[in-house]
C-alpha positions as CSV (number, residue, x, y, z in Angstrom):
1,X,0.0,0.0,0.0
2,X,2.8,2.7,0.5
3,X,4.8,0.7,-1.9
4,X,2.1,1.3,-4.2
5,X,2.9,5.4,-4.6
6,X,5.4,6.6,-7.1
7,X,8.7,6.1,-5.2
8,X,9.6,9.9,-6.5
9,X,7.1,11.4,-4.0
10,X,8.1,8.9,-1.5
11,X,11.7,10.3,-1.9
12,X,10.4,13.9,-2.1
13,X,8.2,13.4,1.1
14,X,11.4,11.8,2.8
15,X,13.4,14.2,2.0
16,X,11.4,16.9,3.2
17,X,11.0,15.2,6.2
18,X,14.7,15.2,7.2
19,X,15.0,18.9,6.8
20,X,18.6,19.1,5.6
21,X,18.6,23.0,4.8
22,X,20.6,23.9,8.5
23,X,22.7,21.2,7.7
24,X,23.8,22.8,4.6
25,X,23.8,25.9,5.7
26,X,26.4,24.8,8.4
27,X,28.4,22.9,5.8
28,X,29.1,25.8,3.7
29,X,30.4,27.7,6.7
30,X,32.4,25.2,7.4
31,X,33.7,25.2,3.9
32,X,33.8,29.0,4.0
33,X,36.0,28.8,7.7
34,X,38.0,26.5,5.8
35,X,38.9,28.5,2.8
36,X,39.2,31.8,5.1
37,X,41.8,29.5,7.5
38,X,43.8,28.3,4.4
39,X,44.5,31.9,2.9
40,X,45.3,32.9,6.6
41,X,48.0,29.8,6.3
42,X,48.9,30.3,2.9
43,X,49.6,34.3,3.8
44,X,51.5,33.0,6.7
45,X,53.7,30.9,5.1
46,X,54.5,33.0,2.1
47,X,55.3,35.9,5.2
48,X,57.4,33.2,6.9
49,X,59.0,32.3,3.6
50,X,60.0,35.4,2.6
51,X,61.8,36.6,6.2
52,X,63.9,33.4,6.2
53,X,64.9,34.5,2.5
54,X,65.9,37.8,4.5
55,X,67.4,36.2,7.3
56,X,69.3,33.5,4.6
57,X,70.4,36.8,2.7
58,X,71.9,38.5,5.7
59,X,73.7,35.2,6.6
60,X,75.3,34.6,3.4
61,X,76.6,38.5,3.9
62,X,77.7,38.1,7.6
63,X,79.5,34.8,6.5
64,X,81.1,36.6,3.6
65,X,82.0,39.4,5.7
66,X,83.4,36.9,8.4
67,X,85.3,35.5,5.8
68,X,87.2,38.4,4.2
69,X,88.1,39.7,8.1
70,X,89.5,36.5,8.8
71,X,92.0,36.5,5.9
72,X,92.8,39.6,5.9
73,X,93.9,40.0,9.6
74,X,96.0,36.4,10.3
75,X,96.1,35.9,14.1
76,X,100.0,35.3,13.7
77,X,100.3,39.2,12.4
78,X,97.9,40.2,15.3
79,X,99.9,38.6,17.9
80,X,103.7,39.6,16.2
81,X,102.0,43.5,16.8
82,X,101.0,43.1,20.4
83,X,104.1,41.4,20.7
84,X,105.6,45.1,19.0
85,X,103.6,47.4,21.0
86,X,104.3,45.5,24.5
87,X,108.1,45.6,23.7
88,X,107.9,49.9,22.9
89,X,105.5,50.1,26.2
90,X,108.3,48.6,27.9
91,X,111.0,50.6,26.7
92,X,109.3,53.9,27.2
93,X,108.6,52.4,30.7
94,X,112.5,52.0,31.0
95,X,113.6,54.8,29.5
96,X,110.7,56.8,31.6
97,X,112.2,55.4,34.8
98,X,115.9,56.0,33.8
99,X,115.3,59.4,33.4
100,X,113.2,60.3,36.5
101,X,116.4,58.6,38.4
102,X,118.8,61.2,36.4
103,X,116.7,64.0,37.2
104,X,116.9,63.1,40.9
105,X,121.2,62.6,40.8
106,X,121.0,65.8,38.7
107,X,118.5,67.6,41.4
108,X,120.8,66.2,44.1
109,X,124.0,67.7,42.1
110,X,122.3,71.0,41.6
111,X,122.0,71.1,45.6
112,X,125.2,70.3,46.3
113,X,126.6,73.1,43.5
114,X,124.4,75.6,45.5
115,X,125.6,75.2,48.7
116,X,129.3,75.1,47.4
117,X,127.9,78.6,45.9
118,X,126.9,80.1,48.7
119,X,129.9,78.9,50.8
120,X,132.1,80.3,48.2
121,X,130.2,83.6,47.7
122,X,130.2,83.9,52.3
123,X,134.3,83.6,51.5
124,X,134.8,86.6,49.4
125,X,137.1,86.6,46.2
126,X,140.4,86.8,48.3
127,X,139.3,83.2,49.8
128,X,139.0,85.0,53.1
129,X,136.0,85.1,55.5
130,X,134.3,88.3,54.8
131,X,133.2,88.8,58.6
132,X,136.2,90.0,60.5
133,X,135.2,87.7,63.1
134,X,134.1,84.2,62.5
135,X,130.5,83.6,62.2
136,X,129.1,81.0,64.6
137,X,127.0,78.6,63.0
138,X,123.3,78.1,64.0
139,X,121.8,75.0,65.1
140,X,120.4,74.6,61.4
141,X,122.8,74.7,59.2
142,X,124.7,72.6,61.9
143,X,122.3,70.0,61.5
144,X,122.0,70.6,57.5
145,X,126.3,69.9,57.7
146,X,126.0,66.6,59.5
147,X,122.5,65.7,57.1
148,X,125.4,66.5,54.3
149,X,128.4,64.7,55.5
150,X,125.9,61.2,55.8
151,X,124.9,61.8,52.0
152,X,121.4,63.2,52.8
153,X,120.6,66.5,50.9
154,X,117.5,68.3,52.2
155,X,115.5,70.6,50.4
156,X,113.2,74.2,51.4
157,X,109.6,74.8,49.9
158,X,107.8,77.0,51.3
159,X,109.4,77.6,54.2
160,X,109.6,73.9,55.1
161,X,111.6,70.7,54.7
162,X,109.8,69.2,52.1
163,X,112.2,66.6,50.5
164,X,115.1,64.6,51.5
165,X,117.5,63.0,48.9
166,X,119.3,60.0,49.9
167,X,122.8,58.8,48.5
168,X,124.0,55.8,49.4
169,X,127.6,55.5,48.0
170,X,127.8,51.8,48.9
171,X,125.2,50.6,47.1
172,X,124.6,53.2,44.4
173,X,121.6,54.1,45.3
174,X,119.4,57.4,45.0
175,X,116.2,57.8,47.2
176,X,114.0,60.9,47.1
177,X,111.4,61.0,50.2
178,X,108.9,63.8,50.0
179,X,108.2,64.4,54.0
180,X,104.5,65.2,55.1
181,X,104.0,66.4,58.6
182,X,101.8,63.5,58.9
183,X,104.3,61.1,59.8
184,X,106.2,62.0,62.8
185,X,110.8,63.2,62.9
186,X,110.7,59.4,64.9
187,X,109.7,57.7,61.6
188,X,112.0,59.8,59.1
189,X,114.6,59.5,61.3
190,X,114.3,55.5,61.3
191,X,113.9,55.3,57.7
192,X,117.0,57.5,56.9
193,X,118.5,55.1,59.1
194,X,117.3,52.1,57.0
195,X,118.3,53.5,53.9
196,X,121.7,54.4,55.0
């Protein structure tokens, strides 16, 4: 009895029974999210693409560059300079040193040829005293005569005794000792001593 209708209106009836239309409608969403979602990827990839043809371009420069700085400058001419320039720092250091020490045996002479000066210039031309009498040394220049006789040479600024110049004949040394009123006549006196 059913089987006895036209199977197209069956098929119709069926069909419109089933109601299909939101189901299509969702498929070609679906399709549409899918197309929307593969240009997002393609775009992506094309984006991703073309920085690592950047990122390949700047490596094949930075390699190239590498390259031409590494044959040009040869670690074994890098290290034959340093070698150079450490050899001239040490002379200059040398020759630095070897003329602060002459400038100190030259300071040292210079003292010494002032007080044979003024010893000479307190005799007169004749080689006599020029004082009738003779002049009675102070306590100063007393002590500045015994400094002299033990090869220290001791020097005015200001007023003060500033500097004391050492000689030690034995040895060949030359000391120079800028004094500061910091450090008491007790300590000089011991390290005069010492270097003596």
């Amino acid at each position: 009895m059913l089987l006895d209708e036209d199977p197209a209106t069956l098929i119709h009836h069926t069909v419109g029974n089933f109601n299909i239309q939101p189901d299509k409608l969702a498929i070609s969403r679906i399709n549409e999210s899918l197309s929307t979602l593969q240009q997002a990827r393609d775009l992506r990839v094309r984006e991703a693409e073309s920085a690592l043809k950047k990122l390949s371009r700047q490596l094949t420069t930075l390699h190239n560059h590498h390259d031409e700085l590494v044959s040009s400058n040869s670690s074994a001419a890098h290290a034959s300079e340093i070698a150079t320039l450490d050899t001239k720092k040490f002379r200059i250091a040398k020759t630095a040193n070897d003329l602060e020490i002459e400038s100190e045996r030259l300071s040292s002479q210079l003292a010494d040829l002032q007080a044979k000066l003024q010893e000479l210039e307190l005799q007169g031309v004749d080689g006599r005293d020029m004082a009738k009498r003779p002049q009675v040394e102070d306590e100063t220049s007393l002590k500045l005569k015994v400094y002299r006789s033990l090869g220290i040479d001791i020097e005015r600024e200001n007023g003060e005794y500033s500097k004391a110049i050492i000689r030690n004949a034995q040895k060949g040394d030359l000391h120079v000792v800028n004094m500061d009123s910091k450090f008491s006549k007790f300590f000089y006196a011991n390290y005069f001593w010492n270097t003596l």
